[in-house]
Backbone bond lengths (Angstrom), bond angles and torsions (degrees), N, CA, C in turn:
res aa  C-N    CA-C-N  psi(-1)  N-CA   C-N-CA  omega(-1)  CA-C   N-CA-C  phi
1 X - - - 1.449 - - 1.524 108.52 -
2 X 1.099 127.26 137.46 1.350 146.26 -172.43 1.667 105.86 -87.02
3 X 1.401 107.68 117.39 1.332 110.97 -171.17 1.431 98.71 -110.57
4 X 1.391 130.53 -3.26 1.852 115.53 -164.32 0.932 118.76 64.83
5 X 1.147 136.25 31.99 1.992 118.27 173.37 1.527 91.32 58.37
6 X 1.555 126.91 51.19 1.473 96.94 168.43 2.017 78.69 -125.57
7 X 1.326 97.53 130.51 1.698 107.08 179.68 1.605 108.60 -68.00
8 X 0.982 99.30 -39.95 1.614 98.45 -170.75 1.416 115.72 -67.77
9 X 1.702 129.68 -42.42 1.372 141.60 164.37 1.457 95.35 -54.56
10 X 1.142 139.14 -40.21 1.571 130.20 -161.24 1.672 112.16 -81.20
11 X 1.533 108.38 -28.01 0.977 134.84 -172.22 1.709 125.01 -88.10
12 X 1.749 91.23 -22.52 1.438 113.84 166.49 1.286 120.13 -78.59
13 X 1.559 110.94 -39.00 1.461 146.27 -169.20 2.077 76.41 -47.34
14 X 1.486 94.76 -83.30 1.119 108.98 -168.64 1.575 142.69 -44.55
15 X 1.502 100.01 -42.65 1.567 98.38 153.86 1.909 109.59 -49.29
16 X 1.563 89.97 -78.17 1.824 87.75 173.35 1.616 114.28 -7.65
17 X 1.438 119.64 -68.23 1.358 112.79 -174.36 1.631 139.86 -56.94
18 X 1.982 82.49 -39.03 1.655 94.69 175.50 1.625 109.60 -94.07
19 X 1.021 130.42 -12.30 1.450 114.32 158.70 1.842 104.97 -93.04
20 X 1.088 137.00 27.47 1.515 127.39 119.64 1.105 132.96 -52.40
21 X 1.618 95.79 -61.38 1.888 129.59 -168.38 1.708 82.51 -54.93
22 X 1.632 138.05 -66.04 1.634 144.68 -169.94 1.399 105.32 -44.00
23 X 1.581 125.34 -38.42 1.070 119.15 -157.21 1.967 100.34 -102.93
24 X 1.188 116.26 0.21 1.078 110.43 -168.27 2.017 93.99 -107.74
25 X 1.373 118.40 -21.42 1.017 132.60 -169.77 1.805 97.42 -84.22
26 X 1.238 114.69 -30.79 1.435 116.06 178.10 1.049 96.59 -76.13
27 X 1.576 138.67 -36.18 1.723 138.23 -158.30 1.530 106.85 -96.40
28 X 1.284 123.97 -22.54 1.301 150.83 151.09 1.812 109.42 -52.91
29 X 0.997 118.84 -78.73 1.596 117.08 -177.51 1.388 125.04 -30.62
30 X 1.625 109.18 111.70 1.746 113.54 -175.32 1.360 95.40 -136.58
31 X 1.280 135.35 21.88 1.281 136.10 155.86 1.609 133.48 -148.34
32 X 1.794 101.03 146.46 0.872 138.25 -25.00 1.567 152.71 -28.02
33 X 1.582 135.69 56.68 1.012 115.54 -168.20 1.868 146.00 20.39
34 X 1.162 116.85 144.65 1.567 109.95 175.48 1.179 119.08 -76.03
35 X 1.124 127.27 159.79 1.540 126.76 177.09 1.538 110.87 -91.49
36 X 1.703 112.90 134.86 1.152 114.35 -164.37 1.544 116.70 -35.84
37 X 1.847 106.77 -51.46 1.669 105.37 176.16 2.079 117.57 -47.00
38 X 1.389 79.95 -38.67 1.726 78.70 -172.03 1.848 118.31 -65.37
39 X 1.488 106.48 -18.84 1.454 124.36 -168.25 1.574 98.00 -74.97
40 X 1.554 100.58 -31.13 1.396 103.68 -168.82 1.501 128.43 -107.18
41 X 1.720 105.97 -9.09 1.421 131.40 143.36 1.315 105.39 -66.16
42 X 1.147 153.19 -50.95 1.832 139.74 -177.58 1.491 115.65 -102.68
43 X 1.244 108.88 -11.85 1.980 99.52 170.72 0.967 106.28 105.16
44 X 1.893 132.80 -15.51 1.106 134.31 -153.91 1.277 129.84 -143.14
45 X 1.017 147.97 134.03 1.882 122.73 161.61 1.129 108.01 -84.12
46 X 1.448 142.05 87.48 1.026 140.91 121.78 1.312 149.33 -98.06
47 X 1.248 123.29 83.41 1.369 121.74 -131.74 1.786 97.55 -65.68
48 X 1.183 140.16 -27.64 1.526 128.32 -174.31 1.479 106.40 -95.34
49 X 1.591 126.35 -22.08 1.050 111.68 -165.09 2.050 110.83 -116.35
50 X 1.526 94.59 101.12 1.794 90.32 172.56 1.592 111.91 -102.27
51 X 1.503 105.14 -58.48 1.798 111.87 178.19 1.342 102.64 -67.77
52 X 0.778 106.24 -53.22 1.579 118.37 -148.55 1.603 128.77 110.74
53 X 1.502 103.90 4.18 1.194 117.14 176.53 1.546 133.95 -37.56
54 X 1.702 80.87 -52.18 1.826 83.80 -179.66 1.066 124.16 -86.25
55 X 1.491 107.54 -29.34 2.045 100.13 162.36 1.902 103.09 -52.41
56 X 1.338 118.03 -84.55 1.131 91.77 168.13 1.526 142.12 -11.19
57 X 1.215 104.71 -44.51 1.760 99.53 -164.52 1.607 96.01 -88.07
58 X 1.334 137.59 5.43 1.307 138.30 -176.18 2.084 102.60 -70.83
59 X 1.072 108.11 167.11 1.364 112.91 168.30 1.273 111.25 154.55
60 X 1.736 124.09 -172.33 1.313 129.17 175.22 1.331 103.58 -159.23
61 X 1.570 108.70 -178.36 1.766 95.40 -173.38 2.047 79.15 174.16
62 X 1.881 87.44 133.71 1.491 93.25 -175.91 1.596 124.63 -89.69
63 X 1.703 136.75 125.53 1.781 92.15 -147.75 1.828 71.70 -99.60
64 X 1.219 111.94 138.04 1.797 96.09 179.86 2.025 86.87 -92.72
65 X 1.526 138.47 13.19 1.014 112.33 -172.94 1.685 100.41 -85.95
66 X 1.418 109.99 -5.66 1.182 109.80 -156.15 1.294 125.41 51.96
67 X 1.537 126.07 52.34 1.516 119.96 142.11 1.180 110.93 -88.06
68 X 0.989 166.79 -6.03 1.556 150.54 150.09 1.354 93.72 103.40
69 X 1.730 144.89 -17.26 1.266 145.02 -174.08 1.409 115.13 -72.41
């Protein structure tokens, strides 16, 4: 995709991609496995995903002021 020499769209591009790649790597993760009690405390084997918190809590954001904060 053609960004124009604009750093910040290129730079957006990119978070965009790698907090996919994060969120697919959390939806991806089956090891170490759950422990039978825990499979049967949440309904599920998924060992990263119970709330849904951390997919949620994933994201990115470009600071163009450059503080790094």
């Amino acid at each position: 995709m053609a960004v124009n020499y604009d750093a910040d769209r290129a730079l957006d591009l990119m978070g965009e991609a790698i907090n996919g790649e994060l969120i697919e790597s959390i939806r991806n993760f089956t090891d170490p496995p759950n422990a039978p009690s825990t499979i049967a405390k949440k309904g599920v084997d998924d060992p990263l995903v119970d709330s849904g918190t951390m997919l949620r809590g994933t994201t990115w954001r470009i600071d163009p002021g450059g503080t790094g904060a």
